[in-house]
N, C-alpha and C positions, 0 to 999 in steps of 0.2 A: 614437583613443579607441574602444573598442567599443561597440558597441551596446546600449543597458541595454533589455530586456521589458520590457510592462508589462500590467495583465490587461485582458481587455476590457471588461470591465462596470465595478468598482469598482475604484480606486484604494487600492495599501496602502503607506501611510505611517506609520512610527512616531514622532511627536515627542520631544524628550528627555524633555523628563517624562511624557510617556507611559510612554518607555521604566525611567523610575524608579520610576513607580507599577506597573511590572509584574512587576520585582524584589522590590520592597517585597512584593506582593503573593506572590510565590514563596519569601519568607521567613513571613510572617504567618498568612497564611491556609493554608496546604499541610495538607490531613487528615493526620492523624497513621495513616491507613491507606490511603496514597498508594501504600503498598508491601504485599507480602504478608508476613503476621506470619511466616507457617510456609512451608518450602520447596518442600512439596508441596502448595502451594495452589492451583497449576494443573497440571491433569494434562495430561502428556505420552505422548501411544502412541510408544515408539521404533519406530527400523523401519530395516532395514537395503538392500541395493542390490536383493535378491529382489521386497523387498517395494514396490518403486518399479519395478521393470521387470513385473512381475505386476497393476500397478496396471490400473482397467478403462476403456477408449478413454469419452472426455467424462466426465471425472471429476477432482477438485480435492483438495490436501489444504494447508491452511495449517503454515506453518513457525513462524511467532511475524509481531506487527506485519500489516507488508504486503507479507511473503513467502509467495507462494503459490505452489505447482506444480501446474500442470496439467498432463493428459494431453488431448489434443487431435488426434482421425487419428492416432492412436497416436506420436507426437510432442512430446517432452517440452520445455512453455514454464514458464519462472520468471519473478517479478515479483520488483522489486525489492532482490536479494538483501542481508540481512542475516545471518551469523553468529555474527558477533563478541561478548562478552560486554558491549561496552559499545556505545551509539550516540556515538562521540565519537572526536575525531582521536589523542586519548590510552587510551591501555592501563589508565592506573592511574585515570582520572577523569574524570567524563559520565555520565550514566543507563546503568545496569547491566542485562543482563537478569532478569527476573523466572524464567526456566523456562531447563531446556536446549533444544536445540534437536532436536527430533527423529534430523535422522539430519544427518552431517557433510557437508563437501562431498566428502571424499576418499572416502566410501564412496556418492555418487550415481552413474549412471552418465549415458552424454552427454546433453547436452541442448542439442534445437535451436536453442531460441531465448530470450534474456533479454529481458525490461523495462525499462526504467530512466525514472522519472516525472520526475524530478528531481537536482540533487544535494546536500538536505540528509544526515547523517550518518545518520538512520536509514531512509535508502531508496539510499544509495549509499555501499556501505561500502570503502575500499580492499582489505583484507584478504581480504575475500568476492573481490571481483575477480580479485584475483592469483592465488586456486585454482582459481579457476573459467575463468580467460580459456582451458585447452587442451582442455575440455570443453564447451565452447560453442561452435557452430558461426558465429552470430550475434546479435550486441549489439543494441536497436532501442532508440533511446532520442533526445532530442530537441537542437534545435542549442546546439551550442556543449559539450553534455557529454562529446561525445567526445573532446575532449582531455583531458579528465581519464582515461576509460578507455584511452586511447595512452600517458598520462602511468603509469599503473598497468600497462601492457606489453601492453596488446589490442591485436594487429596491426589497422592501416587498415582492412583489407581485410574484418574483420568486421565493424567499425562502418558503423550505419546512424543515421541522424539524421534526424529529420524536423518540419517546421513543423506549427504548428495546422493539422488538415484535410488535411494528407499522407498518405499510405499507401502502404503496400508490399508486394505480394502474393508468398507464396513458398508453395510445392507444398500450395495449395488453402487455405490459412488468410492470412484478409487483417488487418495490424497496422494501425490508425489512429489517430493523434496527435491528440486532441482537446482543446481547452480545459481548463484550471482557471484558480480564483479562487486564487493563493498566492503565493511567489516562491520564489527562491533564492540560495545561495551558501551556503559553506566557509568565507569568516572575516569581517572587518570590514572589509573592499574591494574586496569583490566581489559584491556587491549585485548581482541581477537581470541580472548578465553572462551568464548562460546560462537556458534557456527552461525550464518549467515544462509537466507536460501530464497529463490521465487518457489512456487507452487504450479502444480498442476492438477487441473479439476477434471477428473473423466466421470461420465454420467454415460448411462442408458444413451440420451440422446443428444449426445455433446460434448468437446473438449475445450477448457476453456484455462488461461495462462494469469495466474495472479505474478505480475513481476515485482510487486512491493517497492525496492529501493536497489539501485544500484547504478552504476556505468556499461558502456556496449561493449561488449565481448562478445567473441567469436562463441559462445558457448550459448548461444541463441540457436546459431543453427544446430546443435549436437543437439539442443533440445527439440525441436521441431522435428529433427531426425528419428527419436524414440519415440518422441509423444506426439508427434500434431499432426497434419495442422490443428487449427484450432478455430471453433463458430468467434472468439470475442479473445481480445488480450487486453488486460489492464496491465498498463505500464506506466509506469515513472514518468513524468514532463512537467515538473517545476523544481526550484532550490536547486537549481545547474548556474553552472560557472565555469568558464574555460579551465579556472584554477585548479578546479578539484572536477574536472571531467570524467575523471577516470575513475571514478566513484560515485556519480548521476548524471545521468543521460542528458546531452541537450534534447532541442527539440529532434534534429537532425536525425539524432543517434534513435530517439523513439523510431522517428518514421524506418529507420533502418532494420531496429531490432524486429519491431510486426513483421516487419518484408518476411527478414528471416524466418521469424516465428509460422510462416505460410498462416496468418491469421485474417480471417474474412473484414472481422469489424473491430477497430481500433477503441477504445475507452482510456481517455487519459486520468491519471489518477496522480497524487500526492502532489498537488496544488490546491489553490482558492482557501485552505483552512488556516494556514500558520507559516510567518513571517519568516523563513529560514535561508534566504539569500539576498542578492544584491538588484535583482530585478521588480519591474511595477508587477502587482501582485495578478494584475490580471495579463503579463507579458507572456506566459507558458500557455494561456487560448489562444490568443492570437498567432503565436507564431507556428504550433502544431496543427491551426486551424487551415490556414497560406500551406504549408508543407503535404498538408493531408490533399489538397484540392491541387496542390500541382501535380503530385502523383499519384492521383485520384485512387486515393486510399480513403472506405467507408471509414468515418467516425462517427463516434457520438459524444453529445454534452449534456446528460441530463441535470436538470437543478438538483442542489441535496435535498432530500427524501423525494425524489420522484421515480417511481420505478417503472423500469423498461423491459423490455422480453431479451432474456440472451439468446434467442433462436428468428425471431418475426421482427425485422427492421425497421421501426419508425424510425420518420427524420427527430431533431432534436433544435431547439433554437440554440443563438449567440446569444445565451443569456447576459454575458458580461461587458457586452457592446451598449446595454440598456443603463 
């Protein structure tokens, strides 16, 4: 029998009727502007392979979700990769994207090193892998996921896998597997078989926190204790629900966990792309935007593909108020 993770702070258990009153509630209560009315309600800077190798050294441009690219020592790292049009093992049905996607994977050019937080659907998409696995040099992502990325055609030899508190340094930029509150798995029998984790990005000149997906736990400060602070935290602020808090963050819990994290400039992530709660699709800017300014905590919003410096702070517009 394998192994089932489990988190360390709180325990996530769904009971059935829990699990029915969550249904119910994804029927009943869902804003009727859960999705965007008009197709260009989120705007997209396209950008081609020029404009990703031109890109400037410690500099970030999000893709949609919690696909972001960095440039790092001039070394291009991705998080999470998602392209596909939908978050789901099916083509024709699952949460669809909201935007296209910036720029394609066939028109990126190589890239060092990937992410991989987890393996739900919209942070570990098959599709995305299979274009990407001869353009990536190496995979870092945590145990047990790499058979799925071996199962999708990633030779051995680039998977790297690593436990809570692991890391693995390669030419000057050190990856770190750190805690989350959440779990995983691909269908109805494979529950928490494979590990969960946020990341930590150390560079020459900078530390920077990929939180991926998950709820607030105390285990924000144990990481800012080993590792931070931090110039930039990308963290979780959309598909929250009282119901399941304790497995994504409200806005609340965001502005909480940065505190912790001692991190200078906030970057909210895994919103604006795909339909996965009960809130209007642009509810998780607005309200992390009011929380940031009352505790005058730096953020930013760039639009997807526009990229910003993770070290030199420009402001960023409300692009979703337009």
């Amino acid at each position: 029998m394998k192994t089932k993770y489990k988190n360390s702070h709180i325990e996530y258990k769904v009971k059935f009727k829990e699990g029915l009153s969550i249904i119910a509630s994804m029927i009943k209560e869902k804003s009727i502007e859960s999705k965007p009315k008009q197709k260009n309600s989120i705007p997209v800077k396209a950008l081609n392979k020029a404009d990703i190798e031109n890109m400037k050294d410690y500099s970030v441009i999000r893709f949609g979700h919690s696909t972001l690219l960095f440039k790092i020592e001039n070394e291009f790292i991705l998080t999470d990769p998602v392209f596909s049009k939908r978050a789901s093992p099916f083509s024709f049905m699952g949460p669809k994207r909201f935007h296209e996607t910036p720029i394609n994977i066939e028109d990126l050019p190589n890239i060092k090193s990937v992410i991989i937080s987890h393996d739900h659907y919209d942070h570990l998409d098959k599709q995305s892998i299979i274009k990407l696995r001869d353009k990536v040099e190496t995979f870092y992502t945590t145990l047990e996921v790499g058979q799925h990325l071996m199962r999708f055609g990633v030779p051995r030899r680039k998977v790297v896998e690593l436990d809570w508190w692991e890391s693995k340094e390669k030419d000057s930029i050190e990856f770190v597997c750190t805690p989350a509150q959440h779990f995983s798995g691909r269908s109805l029998f494979d529950r928490d078989k494979t590990l969960w984790s946020s990341w930590v990005i150390k560079a020459p000149k900078g530390k920077f926190y990929f939180g991926a997906d998950g709820g607030y736990f105390e285990g924000f400060k144990e990481i800012a204790f080993n590792h931070g602070p931090f110039d930039m935290t990308f963290l979780e602020v959309g598909a929250y629900n009282d119901k399941w808090r304790d497995i994504h963050m409200m806005p609340e819990d965001g502005i909480q966990a940065h505190e912790d994290l001692k991190g200078k400039v906030l970057f909210p992530i895994h919103n604006g792309t795909f339909d996965l709660s009960l809130h209007a699709w642009y509810e998780p800017f607005d309200r992390i935007s009011d929380l940031a300014k009352q505790k005058e905590v730096d953020i930013r919003f760039p639009i997807m593909g526009e990229a910003i410096s993770l070290l030199e702070y420009s402001p960023t517009s409300k692009w979703w108020e337009k």
